[in-house]
C-alpha positions, 0 to 999 in steps of 0.5 A: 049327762049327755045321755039325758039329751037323747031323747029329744032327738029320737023324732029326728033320729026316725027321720034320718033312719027312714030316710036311708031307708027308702033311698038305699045304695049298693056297696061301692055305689054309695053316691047319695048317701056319703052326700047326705051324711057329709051335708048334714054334718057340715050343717053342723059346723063339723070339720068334714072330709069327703071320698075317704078311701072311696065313699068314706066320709069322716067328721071331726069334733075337737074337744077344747080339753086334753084327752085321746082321740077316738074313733067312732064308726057307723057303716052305711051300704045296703044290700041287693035284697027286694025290700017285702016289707009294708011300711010307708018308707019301704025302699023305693030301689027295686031290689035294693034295701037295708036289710041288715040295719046300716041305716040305723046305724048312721041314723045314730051316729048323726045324732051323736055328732049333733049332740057331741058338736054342742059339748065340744068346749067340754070334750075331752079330746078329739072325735072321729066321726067314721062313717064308712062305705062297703062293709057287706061287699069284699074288700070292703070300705074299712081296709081303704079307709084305713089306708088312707089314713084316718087311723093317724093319732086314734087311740081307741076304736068303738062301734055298734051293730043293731041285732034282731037277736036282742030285744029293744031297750037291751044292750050285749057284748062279746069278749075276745073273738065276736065274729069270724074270719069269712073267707069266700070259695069259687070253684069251676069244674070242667069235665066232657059234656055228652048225651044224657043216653052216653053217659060212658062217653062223657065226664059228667061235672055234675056229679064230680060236683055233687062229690066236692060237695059231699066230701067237703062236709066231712072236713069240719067232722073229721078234720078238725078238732071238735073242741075247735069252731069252723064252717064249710058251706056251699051256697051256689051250684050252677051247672047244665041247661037241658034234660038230656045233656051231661053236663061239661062244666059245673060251678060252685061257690061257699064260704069257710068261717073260722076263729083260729088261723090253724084250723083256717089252714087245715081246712084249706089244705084238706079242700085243695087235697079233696079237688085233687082226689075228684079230679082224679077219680071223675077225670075232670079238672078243678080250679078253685079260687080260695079268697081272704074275707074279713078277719076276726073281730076281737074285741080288746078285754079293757075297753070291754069291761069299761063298757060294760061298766059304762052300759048298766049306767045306760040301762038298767044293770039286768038290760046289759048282756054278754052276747055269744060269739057270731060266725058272721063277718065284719069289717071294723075287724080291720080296725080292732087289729090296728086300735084297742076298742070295743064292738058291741050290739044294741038290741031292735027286736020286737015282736009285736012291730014285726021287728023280729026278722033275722038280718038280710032277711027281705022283711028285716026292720028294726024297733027304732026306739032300740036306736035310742040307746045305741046313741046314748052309749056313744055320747057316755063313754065320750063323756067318759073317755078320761076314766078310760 
């Protein structure tokens, strides 16, 4: 079994993680890291291709036995986040780091490449080996790819994403919907600007903003159906620059989480409706910038149960786990709508490492031995595609 040969390549496995690491790159900017990956798997003697729908970079693993092609996707962008982390490979990009586990996930998937590469006379069928740029930052690097066309011929799509969530050694799944639809909200609002003593001859964007925002939060409590799952949230509020001033513009920006296009829908009409109601009480004017994020990820139910079947030979039976759904956005989304596959988790909590802070976090870190299964679930369901 593939899966037994894992072991002997965590050293290796550390290495590659903590070499991300210490080196991260912003999403779209990804310069040195596609050149690594690409390298290292030339070195291998796999067929590469490089700059795929921008910094995407695939690897190609022909099995010398009939059988489907599938796709298997690590992403590999950080984040702007100062790294506050004490370790000796903390990054040493100011203000940059992998604060949401991107490096551990190309870590595994190199290891996968290398130990598939050396079965290939027994593979059944072809292996995409998809590592893919921009998944923290709109549009995103999986819909370029895509377009690119590097679903040609693919019959299944699979990925994982380390969770601090989960302890180190346990491996999760999600049925159906596993993350959300994230859409993003900009909006500007210009009133008159005064002095602070007049206020009568101003129209105070603060204030017209301060009821955007408190209207908004009765549409998920009022305006949609309890049974229903949606998020309305305003992350950003920028407006005035002295004391004394009433202030002429306002800025504000969130983000809509939704599962269902409905209630998607209904949220957007009731945010336009509640613009035009503070537009008109508070005489301001009020453009907002509804943007599309990610779509819902839906896990496809065949190639779930099979995975899961295929875990509790990973692990022990009581280590496998369903996972609830997220509200968080993903973009192998954009895969899922095009390929039958399955996203599952692999647990890199631990405590006692101080691996327990949540995603994005500028403490983040994950338990590297939790990496170890991540790649043996990759090697199994290749070595069990046929039974798929």
């Amino acid at each position: 079994m593939y899966a037994q040969e894992v072991d002997q390549y965590t050293e290796e496995l550390i290495q590659i993680r903590r070499h991300l690491h210490k080196h991260p790159e912003l999403s779209f900017q990804e310069t040195n890291t596609k050149a690594f990956i690409a390298d290292y798997l030339e070195k291998l003697g796999i067929e590469v291709t490089r700059d795929v729908g921008g910094n995407g970079v695939i690897g190609k693993i022909y099995g010398k036995k009939p059988g489907p092609t599938v796709l298997l996707r690590a992403d590999f962008d950080a984040l702007p986040i100062q790294d506050e982390k004490d370790v000796a490979y903390k990054s040493t990009v100011d203000g940059v780091m992998h604060a949401c586990g991107h490096d551990g996930h190309t870590a595994m998937l190199l290891i996968t490449a290398k130990i598939l590469k050396a079965h290939e006379a027994d593979i059944h069928g072809t292996i995409i080996l998809c590592h893919q740029h921009a998944e923290e930052q709109l549009p995103g690097g999986a819909k370029a790819m895509i377009d690119a066309g590097i679903l040609e011929g693919v019959d299944y799509v699979f990925g994982t994403h380390t969770s601090s969530l989960l302890e180190t050694g346990k491996i999760a799944f999600c049925h159906g919907a596993a993350y959300a639809n994230s859409d993003t909200l900009k909006i500007h609002i210009q009133g008159q600007g005064g002095h602070g003593a007049e206020p009568h001859t101003t129209k105070d964007a603060i204030i017209a903003a301060s009821q955007l925002i408190s209207q908004y939060q009765t549409i998920i409590s009022r305006s949609v159906d309890p049974i229903d799952t949606g998020v309305v949230t305003i992350g950003e509020f920028k407006s005035g620059n002295a004391f004394n001033v009433i202030a002429d513009t306002a800025y504000l920006s969130g983000t809509v989480r939704t599962y269902d296009p409905s209630v998607k829908k209904r949220i957007k009409e009731r945010l336009e409706t509640i613009n035009k109601g503070v537009e008109t009480s508070f005489e301001v004017s009020i453009d907002m910038n509804y943007i599309d994020g990610y779509p819902v990820l839906i896990n496809t139910k065949n190639e779930t149960d099979w995975l899961i079947q295929l875990a509790e030979t990973v692990v022990n039976k009581d280590q496998v786990e369903m996972f609830a759904p997220s509200l968080g956005g993903e973009d192998f989304s954009y895969f899922l709508q095009e390929r039958p596959g399955c996203y599952f988790y692999t647990g890199v909590r631990n405590e006692e490492k101080q691996c327990h802070y949540p995603h994005h976090h500028p403490k983040f870190n994950l338990d590297e031995a939790g990496l170890v299964n991540g790649v043996k679930m990759f090697v199994t369901l290749i070595e069990n595609i046929k039974t798929l």
